[in-house]
DOFIVEX-273006 format. One record per residue (C-alpha): residue number from 1; residue in three letters; chain; x, y, z. Coordinates in steps of 0.05 Angstrom, whole numbers, m for minus. Layout:
BEGIN
 mido marlum doke     c1     c2     c3
  NUM    ALA    A      X      Y      Z
...
***
This chain:
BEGIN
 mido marlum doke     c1     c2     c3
    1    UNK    A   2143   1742   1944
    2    UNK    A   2131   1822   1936
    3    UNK    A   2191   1863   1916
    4    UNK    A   2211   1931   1942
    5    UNK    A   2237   1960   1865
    6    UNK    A   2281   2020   1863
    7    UNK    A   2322   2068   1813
    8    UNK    A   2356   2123   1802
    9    UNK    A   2353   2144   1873
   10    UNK    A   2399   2198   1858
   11    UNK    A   2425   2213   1937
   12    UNK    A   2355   2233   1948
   13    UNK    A   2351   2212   2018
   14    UNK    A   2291   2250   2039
   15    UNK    A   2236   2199   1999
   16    UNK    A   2267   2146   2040
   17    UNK    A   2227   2145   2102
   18    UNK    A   2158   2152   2054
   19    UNK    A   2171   2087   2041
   20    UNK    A   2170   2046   2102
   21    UNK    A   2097   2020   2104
   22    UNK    A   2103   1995   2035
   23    UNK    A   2185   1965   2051
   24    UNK    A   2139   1926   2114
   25    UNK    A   2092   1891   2068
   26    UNK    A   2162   1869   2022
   27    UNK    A   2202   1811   2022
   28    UNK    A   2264   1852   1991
   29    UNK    A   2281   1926   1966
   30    UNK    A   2314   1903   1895
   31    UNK    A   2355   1981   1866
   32    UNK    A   2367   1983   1798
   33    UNK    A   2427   2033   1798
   34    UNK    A   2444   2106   1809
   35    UNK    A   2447   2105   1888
   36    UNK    A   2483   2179   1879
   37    UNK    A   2485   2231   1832
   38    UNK    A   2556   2227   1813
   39    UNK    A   2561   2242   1891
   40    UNK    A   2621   2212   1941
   41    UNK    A   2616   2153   1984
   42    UNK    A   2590   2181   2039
   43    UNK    A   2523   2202   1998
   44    UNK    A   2517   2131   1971
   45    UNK    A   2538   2101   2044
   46    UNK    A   2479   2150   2072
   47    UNK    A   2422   2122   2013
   48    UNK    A   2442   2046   2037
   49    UNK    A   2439   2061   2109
   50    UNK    A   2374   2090   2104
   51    UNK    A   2339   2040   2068
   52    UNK    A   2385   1987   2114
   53    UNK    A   2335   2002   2167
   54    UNK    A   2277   1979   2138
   55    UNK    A   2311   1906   2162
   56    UNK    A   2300   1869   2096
   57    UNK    A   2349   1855   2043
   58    UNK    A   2368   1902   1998
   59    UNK    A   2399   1874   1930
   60    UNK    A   2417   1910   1874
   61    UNK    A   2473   1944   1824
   62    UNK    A   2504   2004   1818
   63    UNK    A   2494   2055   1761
   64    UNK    A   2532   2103   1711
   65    UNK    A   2526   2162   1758
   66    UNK    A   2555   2116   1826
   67    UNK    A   2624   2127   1857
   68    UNK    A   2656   2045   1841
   69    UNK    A   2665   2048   1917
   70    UNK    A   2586   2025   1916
   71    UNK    A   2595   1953   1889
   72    UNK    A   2641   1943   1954
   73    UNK    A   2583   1972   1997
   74    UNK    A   2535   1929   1972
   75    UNK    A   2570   1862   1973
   76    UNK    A   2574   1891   2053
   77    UNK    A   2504   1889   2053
   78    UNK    A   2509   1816   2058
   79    UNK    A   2510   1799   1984
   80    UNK    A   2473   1846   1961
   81    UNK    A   2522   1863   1898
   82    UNK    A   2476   1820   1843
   83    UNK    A   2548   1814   1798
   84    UNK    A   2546   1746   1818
   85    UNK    A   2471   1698   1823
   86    UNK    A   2436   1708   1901
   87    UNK    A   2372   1666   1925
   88    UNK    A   2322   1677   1962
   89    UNK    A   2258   1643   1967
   90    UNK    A   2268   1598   1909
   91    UNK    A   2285   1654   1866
   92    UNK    A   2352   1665   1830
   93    UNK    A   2371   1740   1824
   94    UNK    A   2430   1769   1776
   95    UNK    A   2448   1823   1758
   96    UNK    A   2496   1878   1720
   97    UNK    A   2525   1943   1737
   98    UNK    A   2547   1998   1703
   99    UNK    A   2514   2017   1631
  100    UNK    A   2535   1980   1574
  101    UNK    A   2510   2015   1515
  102    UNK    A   2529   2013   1440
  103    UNK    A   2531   2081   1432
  104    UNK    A   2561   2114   1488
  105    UNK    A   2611   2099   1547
  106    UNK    A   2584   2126   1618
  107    UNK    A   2629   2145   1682
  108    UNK    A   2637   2083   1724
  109    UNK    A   2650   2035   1672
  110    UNK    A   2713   1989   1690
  111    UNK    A   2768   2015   1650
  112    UNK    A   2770   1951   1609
  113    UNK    A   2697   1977   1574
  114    UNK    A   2722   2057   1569
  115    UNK    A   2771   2017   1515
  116    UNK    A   2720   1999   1462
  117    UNK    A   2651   2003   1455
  118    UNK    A   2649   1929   1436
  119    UNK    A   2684   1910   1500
  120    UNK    A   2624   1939   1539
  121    UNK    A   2587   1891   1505
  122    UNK    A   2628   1835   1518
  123    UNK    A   2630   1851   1584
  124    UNK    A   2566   1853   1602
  125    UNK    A   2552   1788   1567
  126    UNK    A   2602   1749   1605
  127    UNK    A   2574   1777   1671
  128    UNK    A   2500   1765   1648
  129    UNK    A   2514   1690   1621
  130    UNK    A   2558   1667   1682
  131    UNK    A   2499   1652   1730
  132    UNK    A   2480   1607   1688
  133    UNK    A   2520   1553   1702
  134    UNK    A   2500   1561   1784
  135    UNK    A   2428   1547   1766
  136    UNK    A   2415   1475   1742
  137    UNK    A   2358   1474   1771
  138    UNK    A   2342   1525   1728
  139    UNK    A   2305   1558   1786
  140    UNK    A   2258   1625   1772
  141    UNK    A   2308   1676   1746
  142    UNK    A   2296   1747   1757
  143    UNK    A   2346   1800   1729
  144    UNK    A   2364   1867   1753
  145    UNK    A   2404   1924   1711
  146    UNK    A   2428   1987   1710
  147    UNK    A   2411   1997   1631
  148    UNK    A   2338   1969   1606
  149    UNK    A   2328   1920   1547
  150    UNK    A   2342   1956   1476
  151    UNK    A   2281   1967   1443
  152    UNK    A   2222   1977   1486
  153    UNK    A   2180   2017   1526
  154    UNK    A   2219   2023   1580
  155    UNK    A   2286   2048   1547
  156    UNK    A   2250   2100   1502
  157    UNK    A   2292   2170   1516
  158    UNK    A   2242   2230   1493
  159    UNK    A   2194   2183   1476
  160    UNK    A   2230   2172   1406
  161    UNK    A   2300   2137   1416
  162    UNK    A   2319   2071   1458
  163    UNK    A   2377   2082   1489
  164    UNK    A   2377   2014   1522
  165    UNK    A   2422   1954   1524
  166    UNK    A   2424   1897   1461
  167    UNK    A   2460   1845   1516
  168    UNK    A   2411   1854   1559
  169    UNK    A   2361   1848   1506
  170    UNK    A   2397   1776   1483
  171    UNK    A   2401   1752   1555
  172    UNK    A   2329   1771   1561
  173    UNK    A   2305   1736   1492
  174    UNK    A   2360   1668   1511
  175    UNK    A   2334   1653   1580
  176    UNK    A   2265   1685   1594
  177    UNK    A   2276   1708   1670
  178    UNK    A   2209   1719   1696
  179    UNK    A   2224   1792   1719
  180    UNK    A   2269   1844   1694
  181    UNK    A   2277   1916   1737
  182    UNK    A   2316   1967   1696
  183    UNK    A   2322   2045   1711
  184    UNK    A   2372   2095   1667
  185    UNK    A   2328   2130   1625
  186    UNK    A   2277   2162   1672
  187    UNK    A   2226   2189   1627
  188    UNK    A   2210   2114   1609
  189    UNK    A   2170   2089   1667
  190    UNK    A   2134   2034   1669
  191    UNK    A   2122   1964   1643
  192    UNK    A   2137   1919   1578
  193    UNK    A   2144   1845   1558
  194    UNK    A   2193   1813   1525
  195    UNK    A   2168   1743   1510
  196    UNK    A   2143   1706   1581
  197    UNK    A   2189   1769   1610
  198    UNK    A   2163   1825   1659
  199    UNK    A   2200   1891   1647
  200    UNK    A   2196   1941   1703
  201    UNK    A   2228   2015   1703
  202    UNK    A   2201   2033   1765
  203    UNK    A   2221   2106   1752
  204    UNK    A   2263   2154   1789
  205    UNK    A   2257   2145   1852
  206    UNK    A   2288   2216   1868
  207    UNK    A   2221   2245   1835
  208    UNK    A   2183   2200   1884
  209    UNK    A   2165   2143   1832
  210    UNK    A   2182   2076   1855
  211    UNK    A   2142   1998   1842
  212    UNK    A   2118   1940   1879
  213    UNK    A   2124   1866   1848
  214    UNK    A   2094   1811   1863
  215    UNK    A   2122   1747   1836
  216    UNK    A   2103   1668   1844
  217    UNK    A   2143   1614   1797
  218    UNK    A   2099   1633   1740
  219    UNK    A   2080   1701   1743
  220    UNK    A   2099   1770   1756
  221    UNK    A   2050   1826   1772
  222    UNK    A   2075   1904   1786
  223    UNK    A   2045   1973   1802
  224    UNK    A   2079   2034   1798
  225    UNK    A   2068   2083   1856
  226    UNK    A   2096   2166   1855
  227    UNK    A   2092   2188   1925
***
């Protein structure tokens, strides 16, 4: 299977259309959050339309700079919203929205999280854990965030700070998905392992950076592309 990976898209619409000979070779477009740029509906309505036509399934989560009006759209996409576990091809995918950081609170966090820093947390550990218990098979998990995994490469802001997430770190170290595709913190591009994990920040895609993925049950393989 060859993933489609996108982030921080930004309402950047314009990129779109550069993308449609490497969207025909894909089995999915998988977005990583920030369809707008703090924009309306109508932006973010306009980003999933456009990459609607390339005719393959677009899943993904929304980000800290998306109207909440963009969970709705994607679960219109056909369950696309990865809140709760999709398959396809043998392949689990889940999922978070939002940023749950310990140090800050971001703009389209649920009003429960703008409480307490700690409820964040909570939060996004309930919603990581849960599709657990619809996988006994304990198919090939791959996992798609807003925020990346808490110390690594690909949360490093300015090269000297991670700003990324511990839960998604923890769900990361417990369970070992094959593939993890983060975006936030655009300066950190590119790839990183955690144990027999693949993490991907494909980049912003409104600068033109975007990845391709290809995954079988044992192995993950990307390459980052800037248009």
């Amino acid at each position: 299977m060859r993933l489609l990976a996108l982030a921080d898209i930004h309402g950047v619409i314009k990129h779109i259309p550069l993308l449609a000979n490497a969207a025909k070779d894909c089995d999915a477009v998988v977005m990583a959050g920030d369809v707008t740029d703090f924009g309306t509906d109508d932006q973010a309505r306009s980003v999933l339309s456009a990459l609607g036509a390339f005719g393959k399934p677009l899943l993904g989560v929304s980000g800290n700079c998306d109207p909440p009006h963009v969970d709705d759209m994607l679960k219109q996409q056909g369950g696309g919203l990865l809140h709760g576990p999709a398959e396809m091809n043998g392949f689990i995918f889940v999922g978070f929205s939002y940023a749950a950081s310990q140090e800050a609170v971001f703009p389209n966090e649920p009003i429960s999280i703008l409480k307490t820093k700690d409820c964040g947390l909570k939060t996004a550990q309930r919603h990581l854990n849960e599709p657990i218990l619809h996988n006994p098979g304990l198919k090939p998990m791959i996992l798609v965030t807003h925020q990346p995994a808490w110390g690594t490469a690909v949360d490093l802001q300015a090269s000297t700070r991670h700003k990324g997430s511990r839960s998604v770190r923890s769900f990361i170290e417990d369970h070992q998905p094959l593939l993890a595709v983060s975006g936030h913190i655009h300066e950190a591009y590119g790839t990183d392992q955690i144990g027999s994990t693949l993490l991907v920040n494909p980049g912003p895609f409104r600068n033109g950076r975007y990845a391709t993925i290809d995954i079988n049950r044992d192995k993950a393989v990307a390459k980052l592309h800037w248009l």
